[in-house]
C-alpha positions as CSV (number, residue, x, y, z in Angstrom):
1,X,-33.8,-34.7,-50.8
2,X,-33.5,-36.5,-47.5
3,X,-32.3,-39.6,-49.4
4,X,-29.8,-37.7,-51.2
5,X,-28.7,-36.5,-47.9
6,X,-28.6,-40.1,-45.9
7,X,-26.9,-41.6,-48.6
8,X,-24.2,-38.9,-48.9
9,X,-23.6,-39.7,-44.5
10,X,-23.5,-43.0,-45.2
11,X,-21.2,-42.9,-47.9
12,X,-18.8,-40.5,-46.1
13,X,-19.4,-42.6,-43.0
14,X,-17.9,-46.1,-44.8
15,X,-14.9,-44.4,-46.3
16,X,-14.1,-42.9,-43.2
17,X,-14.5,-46.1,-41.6
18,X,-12.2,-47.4,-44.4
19,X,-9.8,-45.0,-44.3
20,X,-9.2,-45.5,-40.7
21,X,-8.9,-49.4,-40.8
22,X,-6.5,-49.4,-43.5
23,X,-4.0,-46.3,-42.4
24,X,-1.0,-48.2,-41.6
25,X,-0.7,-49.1,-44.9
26,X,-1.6,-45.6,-46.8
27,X,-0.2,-43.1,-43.7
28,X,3.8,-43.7,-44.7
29,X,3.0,-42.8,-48.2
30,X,1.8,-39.5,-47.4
31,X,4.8,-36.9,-47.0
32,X,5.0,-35.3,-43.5
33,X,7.4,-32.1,-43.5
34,X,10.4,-33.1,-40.6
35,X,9.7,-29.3,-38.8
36,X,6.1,-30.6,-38.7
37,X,6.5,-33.6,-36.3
38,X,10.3,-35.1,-34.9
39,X,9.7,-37.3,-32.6
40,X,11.9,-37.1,-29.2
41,X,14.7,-39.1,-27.9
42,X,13.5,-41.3,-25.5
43,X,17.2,-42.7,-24.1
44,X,20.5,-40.7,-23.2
45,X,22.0,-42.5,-25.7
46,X,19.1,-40.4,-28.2
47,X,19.5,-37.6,-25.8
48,X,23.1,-37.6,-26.9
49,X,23.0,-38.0,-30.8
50,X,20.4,-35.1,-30.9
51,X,22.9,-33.0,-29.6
52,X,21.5,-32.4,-25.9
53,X,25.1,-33.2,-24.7
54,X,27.7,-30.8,-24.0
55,X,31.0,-30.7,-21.9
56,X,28.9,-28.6,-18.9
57,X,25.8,-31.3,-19.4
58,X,27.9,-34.8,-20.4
59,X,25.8,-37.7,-20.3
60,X,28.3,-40.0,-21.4
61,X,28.8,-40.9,-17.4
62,X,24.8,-42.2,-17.3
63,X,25.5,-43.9,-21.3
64,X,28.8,-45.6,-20.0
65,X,27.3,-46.6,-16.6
66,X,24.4,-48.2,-17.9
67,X,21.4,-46.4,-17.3
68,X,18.2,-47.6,-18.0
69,X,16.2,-44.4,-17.5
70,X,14.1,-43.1,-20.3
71,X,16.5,-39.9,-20.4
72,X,16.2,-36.5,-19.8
73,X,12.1,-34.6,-19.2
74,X,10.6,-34.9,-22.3
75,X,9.0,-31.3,-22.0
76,X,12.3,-29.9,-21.2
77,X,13.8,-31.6,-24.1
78,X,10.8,-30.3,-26.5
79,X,11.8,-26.5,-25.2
80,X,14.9,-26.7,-25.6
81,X,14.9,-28.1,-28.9
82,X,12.7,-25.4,-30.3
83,X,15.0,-23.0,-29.0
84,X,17.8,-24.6,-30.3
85,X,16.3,-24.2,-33.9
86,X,14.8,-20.8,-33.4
87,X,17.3,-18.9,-31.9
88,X,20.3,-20.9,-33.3
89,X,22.0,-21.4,-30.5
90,X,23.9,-24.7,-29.1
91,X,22.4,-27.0,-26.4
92,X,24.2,-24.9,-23.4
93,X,22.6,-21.9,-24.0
94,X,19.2,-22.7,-24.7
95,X,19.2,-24.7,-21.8
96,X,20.6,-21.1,-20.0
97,X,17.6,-19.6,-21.9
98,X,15.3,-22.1,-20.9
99,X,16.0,-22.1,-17.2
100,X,15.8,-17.9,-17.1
101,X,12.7,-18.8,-18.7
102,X,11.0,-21.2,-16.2
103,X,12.6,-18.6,-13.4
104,X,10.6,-16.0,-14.8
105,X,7.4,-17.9,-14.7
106,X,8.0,-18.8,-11.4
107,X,8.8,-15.5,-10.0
108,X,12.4,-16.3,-9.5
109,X,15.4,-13.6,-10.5
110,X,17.8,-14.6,-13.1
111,X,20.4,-15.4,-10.0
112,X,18.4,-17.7,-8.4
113,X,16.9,-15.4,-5.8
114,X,13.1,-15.3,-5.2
115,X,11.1,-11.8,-6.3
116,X,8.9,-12.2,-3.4
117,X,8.5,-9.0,-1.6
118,X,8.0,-10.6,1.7
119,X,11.2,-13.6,1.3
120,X,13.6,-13.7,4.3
121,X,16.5,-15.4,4.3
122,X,18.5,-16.8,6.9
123,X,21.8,-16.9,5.6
């Protein structure tokens, strides 16, 4: 029984070994659904042609003056991506959404004003 046992490790061990070593050449053959996995745009340029551009948000300015920054927060682009495609709604309101959102969590009112019991302001 034990041999039974050590042999089927070893076996399992060697194909997984295998399997590892040679996954560039079988990984691309294996279908991965597009809402599974869509990588981010890592430029403005990308930023752009994934439609996180609008006339509020241009980035044409940073495309046409020749930035070389890796673009906009990838987080931030993730969120509002998803709730782009959840909610169906185009890139300047999801980013609305997105920023009532992170105000929320930070215990900040949708007009900008902290919730803190105890703020003063000297205005």
């Amino acid at each position: 029984m034990a041999y039974v046992l050590y042999s089927l490790t070893f076996l399992v061990l060697i194909i997984g070994t295998v399997s590892y070593i040679t996954r560039t050449r079988w990984l691309p053959l294996i279908a991965v659904p597009a809402y599974l996995y869509q990588r981010l745009p890592s430029t403005f340029t990308n930023d752009m042609e994934a439609g996180l551009s609008s006339s509020d948000f241009d980035l044409s300015a940073n495309i046409n003056g020749g930035d070389t920054r890796a673009g906009l927060d990838q987080r931030s682009k993730r969120e509002v991506l998803k709730i782009m495609k959840s909610r169906r709604v185009d890139f300047d309101e999801a980013r609305r959404l997105y920023t009532e959102q992170r105000f929320a969590k930070n215990n900040i009112g949708p007009d900008g004003q902290p919730r803190d019991p105890k703020f003063v302001s000297f205005s």
